[in-house]
N, C-alpha and C positions, 0 to 999 in steps of 0.2 A: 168431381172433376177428375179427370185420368190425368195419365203422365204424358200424354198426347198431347192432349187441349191445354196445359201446362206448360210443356215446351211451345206451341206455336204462341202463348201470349209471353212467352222469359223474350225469344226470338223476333224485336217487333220489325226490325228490316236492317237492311247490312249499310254502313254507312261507306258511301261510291265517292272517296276527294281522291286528287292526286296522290296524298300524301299518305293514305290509306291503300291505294295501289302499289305505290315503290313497295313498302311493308308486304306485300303480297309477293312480289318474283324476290326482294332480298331477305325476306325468312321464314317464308309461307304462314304470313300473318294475316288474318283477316278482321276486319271491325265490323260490331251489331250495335243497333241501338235495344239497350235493354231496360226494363223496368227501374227504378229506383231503390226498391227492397229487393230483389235476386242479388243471389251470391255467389261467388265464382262454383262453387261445388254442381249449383243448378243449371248455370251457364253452360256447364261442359256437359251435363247430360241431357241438356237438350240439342245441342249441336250433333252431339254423340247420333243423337237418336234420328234428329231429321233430317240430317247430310249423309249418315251412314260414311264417318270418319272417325278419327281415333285422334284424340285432342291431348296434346303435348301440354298443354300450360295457357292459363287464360292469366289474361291482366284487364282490373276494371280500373276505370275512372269519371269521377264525377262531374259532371261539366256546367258550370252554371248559368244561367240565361242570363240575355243581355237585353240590354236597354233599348227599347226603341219608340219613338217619337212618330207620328204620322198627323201629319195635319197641328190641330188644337189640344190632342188626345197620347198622352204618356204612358206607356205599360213596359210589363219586364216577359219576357219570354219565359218560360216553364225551365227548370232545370230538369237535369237527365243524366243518365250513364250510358256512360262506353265501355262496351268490351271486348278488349284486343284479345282474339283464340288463334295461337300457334297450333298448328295441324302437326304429324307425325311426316315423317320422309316422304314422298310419295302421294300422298293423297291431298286432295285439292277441292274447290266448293268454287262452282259455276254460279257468279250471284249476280251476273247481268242478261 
């Protein structure tokens, strides 16, 4: 496997809330939803590599899945990671 095909599976799509947007124009922060085992050192060299930006500081977090009920049938949603990557002055990542 290349370093390629590696980042597009670290990188599996950008997380679009409100509150993931503010983060965006007040400190040019952006959020991914990332694999479970990647680690911020992969994170940023994947970003690096397929935005062709220069990554200030990532912060991950682990999110845990929630509870849901439908019908007769009770299951837990999948847990997952987030990770917030600050960009450098300047540069910016077009994710809609």
């Amino acid at each position: 496997m290349t370093t390629l095909d590696r980042s597009y599976q670290i990188i599996k799509k950008p997380v679009v809330t409100e509150k993931a947007s503010d983060d965006t124009l007040r400190r040019n922060a952006y959020a991914f939803r990332v694999p479970v085992d990647a680690n911020k050192i992969e994170i940023k060299a994947a970003v690096e590599q397929l935005f062709d930006v220069k990554v200030k500081r990532v912060n991950t977090l682990s999110v845990s899945g929630k509870w849901r009920i439908q019908g007769r049938s009770i299951g837990k949603t999948k847990n997952w990671k987030k990770a917030m990557v600050v960009l450098a002055e300047g540069d910016s990542i077009d994710v809609l």
